[in-house]
Backbone atoms as SQL, in Angstrom:
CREATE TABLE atoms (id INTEGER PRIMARY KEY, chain TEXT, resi INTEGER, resn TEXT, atom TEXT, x REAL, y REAL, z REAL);
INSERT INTO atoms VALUES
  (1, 'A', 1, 'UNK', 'N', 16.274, -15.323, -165.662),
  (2, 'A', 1, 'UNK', 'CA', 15.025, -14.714, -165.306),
  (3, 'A', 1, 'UNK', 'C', 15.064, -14.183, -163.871),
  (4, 'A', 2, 'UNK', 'N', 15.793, -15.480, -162.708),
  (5, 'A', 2, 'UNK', 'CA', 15.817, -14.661, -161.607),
  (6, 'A', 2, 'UNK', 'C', 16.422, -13.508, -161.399),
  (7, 'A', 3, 'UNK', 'N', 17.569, -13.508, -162.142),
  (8, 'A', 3, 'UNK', 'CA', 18.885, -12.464, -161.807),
  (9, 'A', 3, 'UNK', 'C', 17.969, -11.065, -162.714),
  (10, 'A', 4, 'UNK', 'N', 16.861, -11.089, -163.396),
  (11, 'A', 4, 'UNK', 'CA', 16.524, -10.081, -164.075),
  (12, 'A', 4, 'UNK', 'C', 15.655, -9.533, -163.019),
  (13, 'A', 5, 'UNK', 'N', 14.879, -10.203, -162.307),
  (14, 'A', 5, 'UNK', 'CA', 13.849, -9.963, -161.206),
  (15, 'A', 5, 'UNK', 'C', 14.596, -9.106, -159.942),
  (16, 'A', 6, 'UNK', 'N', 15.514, -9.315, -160.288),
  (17, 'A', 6, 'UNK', 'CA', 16.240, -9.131, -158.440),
  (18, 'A', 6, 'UNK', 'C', 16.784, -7.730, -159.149),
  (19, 'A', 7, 'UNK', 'N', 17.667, -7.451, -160.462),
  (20, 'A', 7, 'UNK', 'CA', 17.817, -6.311, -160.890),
  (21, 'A', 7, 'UNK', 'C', 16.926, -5.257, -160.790),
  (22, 'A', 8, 'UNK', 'N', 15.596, -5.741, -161.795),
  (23, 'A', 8, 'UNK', 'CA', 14.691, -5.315, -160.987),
  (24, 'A', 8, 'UNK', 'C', 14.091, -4.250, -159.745),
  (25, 'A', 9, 'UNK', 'N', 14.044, -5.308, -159.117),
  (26, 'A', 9, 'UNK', 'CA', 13.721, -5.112, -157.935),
  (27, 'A', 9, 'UNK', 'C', 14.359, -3.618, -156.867),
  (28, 'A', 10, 'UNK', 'N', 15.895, -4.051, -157.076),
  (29, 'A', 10, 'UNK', 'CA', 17.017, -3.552, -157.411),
  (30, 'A', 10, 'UNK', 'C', 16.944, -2.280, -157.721),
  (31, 'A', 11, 'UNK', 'N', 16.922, -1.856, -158.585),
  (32, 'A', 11, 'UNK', 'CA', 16.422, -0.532, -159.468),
  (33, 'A', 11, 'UNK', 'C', 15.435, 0.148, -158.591),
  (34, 'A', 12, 'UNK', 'N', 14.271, -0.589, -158.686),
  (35, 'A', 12, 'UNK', 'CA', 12.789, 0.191, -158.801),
  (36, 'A', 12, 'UNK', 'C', 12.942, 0.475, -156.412),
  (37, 'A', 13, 'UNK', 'N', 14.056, 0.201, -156.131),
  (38, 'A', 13, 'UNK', 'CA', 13.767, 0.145, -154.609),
  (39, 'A', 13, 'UNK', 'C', 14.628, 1.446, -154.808),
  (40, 'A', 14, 'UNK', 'N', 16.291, 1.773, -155.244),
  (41, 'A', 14, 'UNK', 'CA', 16.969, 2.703, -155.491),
  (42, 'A', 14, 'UNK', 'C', 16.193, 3.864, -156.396),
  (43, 'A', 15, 'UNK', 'N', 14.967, 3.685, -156.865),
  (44, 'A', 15, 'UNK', 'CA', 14.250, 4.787, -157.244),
  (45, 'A', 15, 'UNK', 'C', 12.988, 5.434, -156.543),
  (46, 'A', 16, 'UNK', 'N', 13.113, 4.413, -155.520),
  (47, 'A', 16, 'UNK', 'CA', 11.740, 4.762, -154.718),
  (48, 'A', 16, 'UNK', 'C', 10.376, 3.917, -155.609),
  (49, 'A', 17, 'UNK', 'N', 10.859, 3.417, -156.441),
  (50, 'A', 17, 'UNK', 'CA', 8.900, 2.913, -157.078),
  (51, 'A', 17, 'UNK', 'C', 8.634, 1.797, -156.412),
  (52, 'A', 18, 'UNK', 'N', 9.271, 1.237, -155.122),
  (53, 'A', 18, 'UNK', 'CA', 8.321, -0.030, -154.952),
  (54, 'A', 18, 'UNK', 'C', 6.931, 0.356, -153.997),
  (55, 'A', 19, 'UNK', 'N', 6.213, -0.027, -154.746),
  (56, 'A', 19, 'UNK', 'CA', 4.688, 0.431, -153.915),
  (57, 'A', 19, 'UNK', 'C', 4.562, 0.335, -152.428),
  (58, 'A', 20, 'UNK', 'N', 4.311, 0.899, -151.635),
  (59, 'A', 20, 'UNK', 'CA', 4.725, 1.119, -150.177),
  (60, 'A', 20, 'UNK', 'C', 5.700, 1.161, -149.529),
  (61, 'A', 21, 'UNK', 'N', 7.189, 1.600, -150.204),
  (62, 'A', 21, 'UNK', 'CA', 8.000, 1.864, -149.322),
  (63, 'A', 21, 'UNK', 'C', 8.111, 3.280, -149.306),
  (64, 'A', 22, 'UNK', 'N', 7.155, 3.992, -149.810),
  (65, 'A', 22, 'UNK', 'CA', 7.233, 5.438, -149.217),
  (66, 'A', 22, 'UNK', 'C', 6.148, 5.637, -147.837),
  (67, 'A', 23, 'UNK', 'N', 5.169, 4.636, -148.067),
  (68, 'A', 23, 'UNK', 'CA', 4.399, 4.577, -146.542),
  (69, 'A', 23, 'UNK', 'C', 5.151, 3.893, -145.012),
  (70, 'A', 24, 'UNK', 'N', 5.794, 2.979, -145.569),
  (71, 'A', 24, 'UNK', 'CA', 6.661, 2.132, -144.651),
  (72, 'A', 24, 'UNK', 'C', 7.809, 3.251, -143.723),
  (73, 'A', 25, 'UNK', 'N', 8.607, 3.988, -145.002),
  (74, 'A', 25, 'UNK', 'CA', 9.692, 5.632, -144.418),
  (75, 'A', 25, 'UNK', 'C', 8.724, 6.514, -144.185),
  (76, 'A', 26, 'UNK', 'N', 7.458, 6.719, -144.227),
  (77, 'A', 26, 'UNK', 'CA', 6.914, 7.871, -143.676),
  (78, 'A', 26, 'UNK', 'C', 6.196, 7.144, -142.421),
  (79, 'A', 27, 'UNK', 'N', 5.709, 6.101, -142.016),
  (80, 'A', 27, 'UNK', 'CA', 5.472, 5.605, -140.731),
  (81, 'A', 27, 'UNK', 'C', 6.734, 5.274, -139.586),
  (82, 'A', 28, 'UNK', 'N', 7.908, 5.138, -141.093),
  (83, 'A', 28, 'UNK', 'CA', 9.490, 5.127, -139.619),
  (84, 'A', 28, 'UNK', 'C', 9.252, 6.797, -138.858),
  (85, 'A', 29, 'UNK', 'N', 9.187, 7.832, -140.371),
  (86, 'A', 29, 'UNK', 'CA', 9.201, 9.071, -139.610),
  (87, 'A', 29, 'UNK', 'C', 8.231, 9.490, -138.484),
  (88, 'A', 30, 'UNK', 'N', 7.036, 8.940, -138.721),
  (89, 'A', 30, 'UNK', 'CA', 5.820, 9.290, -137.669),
  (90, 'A', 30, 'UNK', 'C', 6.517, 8.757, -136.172),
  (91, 'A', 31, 'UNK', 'N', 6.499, 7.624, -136.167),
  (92, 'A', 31, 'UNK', 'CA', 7.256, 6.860, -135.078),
  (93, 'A', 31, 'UNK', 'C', 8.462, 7.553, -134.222),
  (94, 'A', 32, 'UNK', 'N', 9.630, 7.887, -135.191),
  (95, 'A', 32, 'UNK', 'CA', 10.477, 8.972, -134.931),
  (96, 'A', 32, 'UNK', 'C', 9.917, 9.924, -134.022),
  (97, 'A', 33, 'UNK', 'N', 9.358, 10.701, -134.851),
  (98, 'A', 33, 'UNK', 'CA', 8.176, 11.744, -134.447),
  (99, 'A', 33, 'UNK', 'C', 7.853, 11.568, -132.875),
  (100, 'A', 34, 'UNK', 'N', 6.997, 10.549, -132.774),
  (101, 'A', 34, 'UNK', 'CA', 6.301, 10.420, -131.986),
  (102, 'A', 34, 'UNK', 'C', 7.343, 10.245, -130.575),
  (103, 'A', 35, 'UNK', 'N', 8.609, 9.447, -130.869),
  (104, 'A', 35, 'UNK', 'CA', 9.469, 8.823, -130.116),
  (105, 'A', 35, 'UNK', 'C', 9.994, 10.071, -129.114),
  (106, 'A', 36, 'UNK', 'N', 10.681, 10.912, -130.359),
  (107, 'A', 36, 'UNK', 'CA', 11.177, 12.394, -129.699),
  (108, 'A', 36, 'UNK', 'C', 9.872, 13.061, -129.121),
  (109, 'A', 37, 'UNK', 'N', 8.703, 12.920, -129.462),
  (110, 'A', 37, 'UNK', 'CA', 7.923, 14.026, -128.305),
  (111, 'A', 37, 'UNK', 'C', 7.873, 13.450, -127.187),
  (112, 'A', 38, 'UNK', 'N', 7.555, 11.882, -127.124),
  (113, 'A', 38, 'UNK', 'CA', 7.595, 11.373, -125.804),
  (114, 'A', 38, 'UNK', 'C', 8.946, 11.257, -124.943),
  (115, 'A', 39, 'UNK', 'N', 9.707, 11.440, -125.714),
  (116, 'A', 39, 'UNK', 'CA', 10.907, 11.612, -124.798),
  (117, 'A', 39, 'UNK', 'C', 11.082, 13.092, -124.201),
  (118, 'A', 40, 'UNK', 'N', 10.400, 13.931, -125.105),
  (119, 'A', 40, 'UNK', 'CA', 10.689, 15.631, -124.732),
  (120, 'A', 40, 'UNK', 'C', 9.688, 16.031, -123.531),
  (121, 'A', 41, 'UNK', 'N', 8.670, 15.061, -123.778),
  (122, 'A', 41, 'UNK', 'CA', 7.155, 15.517, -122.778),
  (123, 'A', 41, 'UNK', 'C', 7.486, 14.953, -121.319),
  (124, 'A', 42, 'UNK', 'N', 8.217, 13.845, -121.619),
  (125, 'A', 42, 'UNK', 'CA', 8.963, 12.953, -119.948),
  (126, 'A', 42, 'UNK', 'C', 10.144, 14.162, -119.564),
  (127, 'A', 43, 'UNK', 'N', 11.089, 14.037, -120.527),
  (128, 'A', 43, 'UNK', 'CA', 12.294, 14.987, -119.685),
  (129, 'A', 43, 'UNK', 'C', 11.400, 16.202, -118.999),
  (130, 'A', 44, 'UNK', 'N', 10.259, 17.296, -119.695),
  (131, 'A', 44, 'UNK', 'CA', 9.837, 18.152, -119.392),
  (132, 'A', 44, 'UNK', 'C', 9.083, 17.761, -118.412),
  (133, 'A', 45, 'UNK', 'N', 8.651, 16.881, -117.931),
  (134, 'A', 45, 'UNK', 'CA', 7.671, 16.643, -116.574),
  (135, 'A', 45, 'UNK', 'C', 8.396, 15.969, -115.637),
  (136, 'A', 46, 'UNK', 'N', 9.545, 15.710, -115.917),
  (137, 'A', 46, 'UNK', 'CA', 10.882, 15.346, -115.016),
  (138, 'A', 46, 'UNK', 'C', 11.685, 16.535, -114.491),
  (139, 'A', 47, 'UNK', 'N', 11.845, 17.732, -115.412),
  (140, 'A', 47, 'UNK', 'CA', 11.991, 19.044, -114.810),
  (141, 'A', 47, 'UNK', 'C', 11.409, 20.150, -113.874),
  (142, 'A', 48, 'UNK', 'N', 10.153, 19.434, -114.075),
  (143, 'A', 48, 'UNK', 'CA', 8.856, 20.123, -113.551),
  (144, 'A', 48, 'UNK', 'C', 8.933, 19.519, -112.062),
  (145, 'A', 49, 'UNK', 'N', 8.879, 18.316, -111.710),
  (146, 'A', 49, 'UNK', 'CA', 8.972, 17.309, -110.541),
  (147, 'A', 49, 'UNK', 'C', 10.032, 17.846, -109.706),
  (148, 'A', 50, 'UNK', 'N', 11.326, 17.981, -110.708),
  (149, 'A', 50, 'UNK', 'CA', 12.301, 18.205, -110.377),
  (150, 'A', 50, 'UNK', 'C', 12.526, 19.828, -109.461),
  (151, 'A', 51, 'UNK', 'N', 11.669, 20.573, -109.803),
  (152, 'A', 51, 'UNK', 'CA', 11.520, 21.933, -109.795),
  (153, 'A', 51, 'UNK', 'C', 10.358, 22.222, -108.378),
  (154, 'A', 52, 'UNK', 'N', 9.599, 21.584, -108.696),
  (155, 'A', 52, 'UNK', 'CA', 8.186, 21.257, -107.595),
  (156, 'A', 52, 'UNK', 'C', 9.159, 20.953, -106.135),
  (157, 'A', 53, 'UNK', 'N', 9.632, 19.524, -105.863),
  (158, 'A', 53, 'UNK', 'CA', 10.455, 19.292, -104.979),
  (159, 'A', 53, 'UNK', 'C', 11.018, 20.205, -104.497),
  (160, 'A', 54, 'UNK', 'N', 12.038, 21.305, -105.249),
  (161, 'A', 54, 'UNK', 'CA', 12.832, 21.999, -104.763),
  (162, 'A', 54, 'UNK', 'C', 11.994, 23.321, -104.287),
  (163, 'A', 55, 'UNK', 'N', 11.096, 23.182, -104.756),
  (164, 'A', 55, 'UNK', 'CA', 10.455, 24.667, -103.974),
  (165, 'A', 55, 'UNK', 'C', 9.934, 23.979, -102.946),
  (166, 'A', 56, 'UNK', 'N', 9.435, 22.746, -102.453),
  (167, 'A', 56, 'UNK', 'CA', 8.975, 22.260, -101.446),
  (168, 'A', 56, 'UNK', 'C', 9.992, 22.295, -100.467),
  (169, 'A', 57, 'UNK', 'N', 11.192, 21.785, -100.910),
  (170, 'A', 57, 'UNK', 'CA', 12.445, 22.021, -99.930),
  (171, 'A', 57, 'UNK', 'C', 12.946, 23.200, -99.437),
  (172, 'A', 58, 'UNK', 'N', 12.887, 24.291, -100.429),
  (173, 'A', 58, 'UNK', 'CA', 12.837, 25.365, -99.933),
  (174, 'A', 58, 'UNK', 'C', 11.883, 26.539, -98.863),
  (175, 'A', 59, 'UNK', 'N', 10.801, 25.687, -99.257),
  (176, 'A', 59, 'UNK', 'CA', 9.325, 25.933, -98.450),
  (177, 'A', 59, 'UNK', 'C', 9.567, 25.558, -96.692),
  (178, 'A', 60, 'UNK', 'N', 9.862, 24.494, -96.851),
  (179, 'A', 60, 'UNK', 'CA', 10.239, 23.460, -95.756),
  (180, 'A', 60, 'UNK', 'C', 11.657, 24.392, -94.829),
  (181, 'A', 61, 'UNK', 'N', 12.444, 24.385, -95.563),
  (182, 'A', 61, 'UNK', 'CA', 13.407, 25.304, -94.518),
  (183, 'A', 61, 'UNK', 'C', 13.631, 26.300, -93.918),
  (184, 'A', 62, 'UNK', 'N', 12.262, 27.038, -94.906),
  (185, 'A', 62, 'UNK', 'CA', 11.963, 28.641, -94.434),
  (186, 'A', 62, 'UNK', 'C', 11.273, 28.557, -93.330),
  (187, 'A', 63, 'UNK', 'N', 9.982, 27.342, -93.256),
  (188, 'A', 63, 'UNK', 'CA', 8.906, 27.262, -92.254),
  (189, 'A', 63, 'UNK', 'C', 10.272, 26.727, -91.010),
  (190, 'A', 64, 'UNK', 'N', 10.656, 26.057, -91.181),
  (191, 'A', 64, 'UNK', 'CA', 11.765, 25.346, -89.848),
  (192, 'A', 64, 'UNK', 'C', 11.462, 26.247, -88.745),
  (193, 'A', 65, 'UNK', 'N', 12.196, 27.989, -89.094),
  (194, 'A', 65, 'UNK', 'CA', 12.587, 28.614, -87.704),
  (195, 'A', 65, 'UNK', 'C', 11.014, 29.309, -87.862),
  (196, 'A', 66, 'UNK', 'N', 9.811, 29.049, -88.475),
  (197, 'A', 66, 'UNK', 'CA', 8.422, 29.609, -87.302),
  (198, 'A', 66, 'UNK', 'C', 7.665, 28.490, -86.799),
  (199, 'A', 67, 'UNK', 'N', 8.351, 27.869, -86.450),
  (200, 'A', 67, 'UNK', 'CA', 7.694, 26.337, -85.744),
  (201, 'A', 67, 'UNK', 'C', 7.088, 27.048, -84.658),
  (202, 'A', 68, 'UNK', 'N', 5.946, 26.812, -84.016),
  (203, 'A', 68, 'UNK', 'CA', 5.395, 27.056, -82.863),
  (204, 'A', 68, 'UNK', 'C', 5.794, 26.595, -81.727),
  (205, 'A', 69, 'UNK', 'N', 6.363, 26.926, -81.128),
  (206, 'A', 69, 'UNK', 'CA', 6.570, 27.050, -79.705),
  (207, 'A', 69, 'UNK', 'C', 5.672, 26.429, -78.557),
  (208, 'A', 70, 'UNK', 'N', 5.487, 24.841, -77.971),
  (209, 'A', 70, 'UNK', 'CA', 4.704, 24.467, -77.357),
  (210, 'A', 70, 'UNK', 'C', 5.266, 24.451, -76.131),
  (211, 'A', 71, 'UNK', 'N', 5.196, 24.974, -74.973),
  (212, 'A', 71, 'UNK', 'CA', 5.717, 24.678, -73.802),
  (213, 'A', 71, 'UNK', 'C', 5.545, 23.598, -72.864),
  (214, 'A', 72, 'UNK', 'N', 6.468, 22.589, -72.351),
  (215, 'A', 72, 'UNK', 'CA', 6.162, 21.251, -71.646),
  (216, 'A', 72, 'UNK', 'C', 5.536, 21.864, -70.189),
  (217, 'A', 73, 'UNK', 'N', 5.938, 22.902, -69.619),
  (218, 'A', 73, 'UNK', 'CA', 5.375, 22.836, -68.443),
  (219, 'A', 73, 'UNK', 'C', 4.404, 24.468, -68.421),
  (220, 'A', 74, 'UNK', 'N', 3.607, 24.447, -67.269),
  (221, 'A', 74, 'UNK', 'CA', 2.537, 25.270, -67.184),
  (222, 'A', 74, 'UNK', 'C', 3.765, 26.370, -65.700),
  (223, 'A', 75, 'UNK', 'N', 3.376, 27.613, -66.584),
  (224, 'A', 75, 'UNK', 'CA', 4.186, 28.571, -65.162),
  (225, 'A', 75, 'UNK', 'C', 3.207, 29.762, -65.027),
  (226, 'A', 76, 'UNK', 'N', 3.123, 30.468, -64.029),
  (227, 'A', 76, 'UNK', 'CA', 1.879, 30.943, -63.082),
  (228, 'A', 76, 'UNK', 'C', 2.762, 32.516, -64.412),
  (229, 'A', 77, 'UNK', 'N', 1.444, 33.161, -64.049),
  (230, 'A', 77, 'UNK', 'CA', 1.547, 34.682, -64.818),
  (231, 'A', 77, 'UNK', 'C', 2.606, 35.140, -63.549),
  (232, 'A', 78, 'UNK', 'N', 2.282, 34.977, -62.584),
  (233, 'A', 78, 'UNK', 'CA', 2.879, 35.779, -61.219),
  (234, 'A', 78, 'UNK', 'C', 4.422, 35.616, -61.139),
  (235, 'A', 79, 'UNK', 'N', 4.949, 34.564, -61.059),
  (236, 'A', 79, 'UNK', 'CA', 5.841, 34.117, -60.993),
  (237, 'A', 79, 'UNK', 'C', 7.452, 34.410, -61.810),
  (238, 'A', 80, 'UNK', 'N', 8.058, 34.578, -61.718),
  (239, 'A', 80, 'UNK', 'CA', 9.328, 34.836, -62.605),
  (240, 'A', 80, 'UNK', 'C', 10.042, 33.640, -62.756),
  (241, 'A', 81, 'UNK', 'N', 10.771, 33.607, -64.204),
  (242, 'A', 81, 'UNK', 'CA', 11.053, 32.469, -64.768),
  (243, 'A', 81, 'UNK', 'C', 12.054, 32.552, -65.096),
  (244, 'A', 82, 'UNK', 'N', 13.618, 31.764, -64.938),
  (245, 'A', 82, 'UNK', 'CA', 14.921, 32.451, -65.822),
  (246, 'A', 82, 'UNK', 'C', 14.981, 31.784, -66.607),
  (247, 'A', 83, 'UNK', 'N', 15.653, 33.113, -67.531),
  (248, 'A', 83, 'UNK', 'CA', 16.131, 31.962, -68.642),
  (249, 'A', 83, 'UNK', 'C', 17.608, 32.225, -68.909),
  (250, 'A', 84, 'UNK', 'N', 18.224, 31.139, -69.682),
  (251, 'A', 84, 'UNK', 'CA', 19.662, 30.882, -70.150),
  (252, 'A', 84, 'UNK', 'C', 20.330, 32.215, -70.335),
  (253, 'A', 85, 'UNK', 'N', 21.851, 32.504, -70.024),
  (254, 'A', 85, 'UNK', 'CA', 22.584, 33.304, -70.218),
  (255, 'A', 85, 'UNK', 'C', 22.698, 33.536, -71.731),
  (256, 'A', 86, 'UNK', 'N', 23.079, 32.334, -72.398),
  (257, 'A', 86, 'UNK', 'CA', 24.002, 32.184, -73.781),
  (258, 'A', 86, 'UNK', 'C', 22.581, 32.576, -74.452),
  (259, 'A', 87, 'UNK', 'N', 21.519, 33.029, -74.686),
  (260, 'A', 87, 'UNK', 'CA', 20.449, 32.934, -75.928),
  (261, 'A', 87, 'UNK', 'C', 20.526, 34.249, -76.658);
């Protein structure tokens, strides 16, 4: 009787008739599903970050040479001032 049950069983799983194992493989697939978008939606907002940064860095090196110019000391309009040979 057991060995007829398990045949059975057996059968009706290799045919697909056991009652919810087509919900059980279509919730693996949802999951799946779901697994790959969240992995696609991270890499893509990891590219984005990735992309953001680099225009910031690039932002950043352009501004470098218009830095403003603060002078440490105060010199009269009148007066003449030298400056360096090598500039």
């Amino acid at each position: 009787m057991r060995n007829r049950l398990l045949r059975f069983l057996l059968f009706a799983a290799l045919l697909g008739g056991i009652p919810g194992a087509g919900a059980i493989q279509a919730q693996d697939q949802d999951q799946q599903q779901n697994d790959q978008s969240a992995a696609q939606e991270q890499e893509q907002a990891e590219q984005e970050q990735a992309e953001a940064q680099e225009e910031s860095t690039e932002e950043a090196e352009e501004n470098e040479g218009f830095e403003r110019f603060i002078p440490t000391e105060q010199v009269s309009r009148d007066l003449g001032v030298s400056f360096p040979a090598d500039i």
